[in-house]
N, C-alpha and C positions, 0 to 999 in steps of 0.2 A: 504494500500500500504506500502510495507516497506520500511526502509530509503534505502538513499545512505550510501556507506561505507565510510564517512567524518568522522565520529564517535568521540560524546563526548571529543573534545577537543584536538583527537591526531591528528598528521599529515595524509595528505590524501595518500591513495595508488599511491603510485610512480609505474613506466613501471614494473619495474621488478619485486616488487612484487605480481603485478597483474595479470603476466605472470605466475608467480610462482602458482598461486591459478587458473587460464585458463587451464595451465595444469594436476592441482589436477580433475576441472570439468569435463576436457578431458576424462582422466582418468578413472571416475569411469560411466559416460555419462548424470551426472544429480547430480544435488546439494545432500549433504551427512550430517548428522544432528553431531551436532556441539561433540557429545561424540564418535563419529569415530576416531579410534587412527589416521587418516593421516590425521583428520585434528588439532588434538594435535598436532601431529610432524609438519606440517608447521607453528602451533601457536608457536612453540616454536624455531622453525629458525626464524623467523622473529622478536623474541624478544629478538635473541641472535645476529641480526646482526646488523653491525655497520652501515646501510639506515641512520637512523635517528639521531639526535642528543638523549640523553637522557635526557636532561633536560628539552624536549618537548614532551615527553609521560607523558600519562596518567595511570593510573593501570591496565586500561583495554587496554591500548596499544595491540593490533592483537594477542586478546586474544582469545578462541574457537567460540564466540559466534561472533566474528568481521569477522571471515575467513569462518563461515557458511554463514553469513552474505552477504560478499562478495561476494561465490558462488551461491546466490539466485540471488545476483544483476545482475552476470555475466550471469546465464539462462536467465534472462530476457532479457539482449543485445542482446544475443542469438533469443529469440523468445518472442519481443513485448505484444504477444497477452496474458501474463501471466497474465499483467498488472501491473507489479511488476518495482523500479525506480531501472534504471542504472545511472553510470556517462559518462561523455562526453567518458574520457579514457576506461571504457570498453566497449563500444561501439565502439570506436575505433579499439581494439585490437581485436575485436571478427569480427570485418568488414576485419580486416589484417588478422588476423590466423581464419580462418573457420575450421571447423570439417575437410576438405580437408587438412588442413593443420595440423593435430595431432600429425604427428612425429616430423617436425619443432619445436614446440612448447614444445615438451619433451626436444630434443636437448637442446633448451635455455636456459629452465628451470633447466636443468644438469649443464650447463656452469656457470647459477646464484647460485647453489647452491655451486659447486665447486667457485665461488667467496666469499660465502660467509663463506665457510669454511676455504679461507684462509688468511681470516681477511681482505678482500679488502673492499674498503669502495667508489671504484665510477670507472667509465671508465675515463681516462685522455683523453682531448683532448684537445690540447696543441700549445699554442705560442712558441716563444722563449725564454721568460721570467716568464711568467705568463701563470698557470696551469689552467683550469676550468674544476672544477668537478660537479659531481650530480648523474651520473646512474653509476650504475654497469656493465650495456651494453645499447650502442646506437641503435637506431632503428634499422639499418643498422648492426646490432648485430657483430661489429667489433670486433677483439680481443684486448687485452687493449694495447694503446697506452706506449712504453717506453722511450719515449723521455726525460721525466723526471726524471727518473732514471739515464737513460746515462748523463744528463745534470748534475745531482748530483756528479756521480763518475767523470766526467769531470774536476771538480775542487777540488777530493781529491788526496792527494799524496798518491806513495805507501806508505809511512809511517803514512798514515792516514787510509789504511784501516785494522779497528777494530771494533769489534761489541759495540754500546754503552751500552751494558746491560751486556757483558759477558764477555769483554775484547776479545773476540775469536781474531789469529792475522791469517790469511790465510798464510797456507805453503808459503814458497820461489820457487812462477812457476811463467809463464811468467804473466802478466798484465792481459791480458781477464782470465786464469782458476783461478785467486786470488778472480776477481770481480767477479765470481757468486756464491761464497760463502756468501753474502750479497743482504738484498732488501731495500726499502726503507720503514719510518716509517713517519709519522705524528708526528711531536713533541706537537700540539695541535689538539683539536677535530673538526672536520670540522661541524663548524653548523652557519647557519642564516637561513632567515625566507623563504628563498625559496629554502632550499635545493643546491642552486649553492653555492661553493666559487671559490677563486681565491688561487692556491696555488703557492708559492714562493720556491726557493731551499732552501733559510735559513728555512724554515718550515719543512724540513724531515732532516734525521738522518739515518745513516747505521746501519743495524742490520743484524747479521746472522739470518738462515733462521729458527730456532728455536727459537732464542730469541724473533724473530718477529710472529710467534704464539702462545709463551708464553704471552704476553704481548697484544694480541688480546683476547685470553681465560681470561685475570685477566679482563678485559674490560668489557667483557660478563658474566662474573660471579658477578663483582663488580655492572655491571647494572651503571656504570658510569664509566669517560674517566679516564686513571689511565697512569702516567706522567711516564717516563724513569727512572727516579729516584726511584719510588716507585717499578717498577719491578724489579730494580737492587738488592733494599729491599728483597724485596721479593722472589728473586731465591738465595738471602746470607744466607736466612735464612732459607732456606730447605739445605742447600749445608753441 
């Protein structure tokens, strides 16, 4: 029987990226053996995205053999009689999105991937002080909550908005076309042991909308969380 996808010590498959690889099975309509380029290109989304902490992977962190892996586990949710071990969540998700449900499930998958291209790192859902994060998307595959962001620029003046990385100053227009030249950043990495935190407005920082996928990319290539400061570094010294 083969394992669950818990795997050697990394973190277990969160929704979305399980969605992520339900879709790949979708897809092709049966588990894909691990030197198939699409299941390289999801190994290697998933090891570029900001899901997990990095200082809690492993080397073989959702590497080919963990994503083939996965799709055997997911056939099996699928169809019992394999006799092959799922976990609780994809059995889950395969009990929510059925083969009926295939376009759905591409949809989501597009939505997570475009999240994960644009350095986002959980869906907000949100108090009036205090953030809780953890998915990229909720069940209920909501669009990501902005409350947090408005709550941010809420309490910056116009003379406060500047990108922390680039200095950028937004043209002299009215107040709303200034603020969307700006998104919000994490000034530390979002990790504890279950994947939720709590985040605070003093915990983000404005950045233009460049400087904050520059600064998601040095993250992903560093393979570890890399500070406001060090990208400031590092876009003087290309400049």
């Amino acid at each position: 029987m083969l394992p669950i996808t818990r795997g050697a010590g990394n973190p277990d498959w969160n929704r979305d990226e399980t969605l992520l690889a339900l879709d790949l099975l979708y897809r092709h309509g049966t588990p894909i053996a691990k030197t198939h380029d699409d299941v390289g290109q999801l190994s290697a989304l998933l090891q570029g995205a900001l899901i997990h902490p990095f200082e809690r992977r492993r080397p073989s962190f959702r590497n080919a053999d963990g994503v083939a892996l996965k799709l055997q586990n997911l056939m099996s949710a699928i169809d019992p009689a394999r006799g092959l071990s799922s976990s609780a969540l994809d059995r889950q998700l395969v009990a929510e999105y059925p083969r009926s449900r295939t376009s759905e499930v591409a949809a989501l998958a597009s939505l997570i991937r475009e999240a994960i291209d644009r350095g986002e790192t959980s869906e907000l859902l949100a108090d009036d002080e205090v953030f809780v994060e953890g998915h990229l998307l909720t069940s209920q595959h909501r669009s990501r909550d902005r409350r947090l962001r408005r709550k941010l620029l809420g309490q910056t003046g116009d003379d406060q908005l500047v990108c922390a990385i680039c200095e950028f100053v937004a043209p002299p227009l009215e107040r709303q076309l200034r603020e969307c030249f700006f998104e919000t950043h994490h000034i530390r990495p979002l990790s504890n042991t279950s994947g939720v935190t709590a985040t605070r407005v003093a915990d983000l920082s404005l950045l233009c909308a460049g400087c904050h996928r520059f600064i998601h990319r040095l993250i992903a290539l560093n393979k570890r969380w890399v500070s406001i400061a060090e990208a400031r570094i590092s876009l003087r010294m290309t400049a």
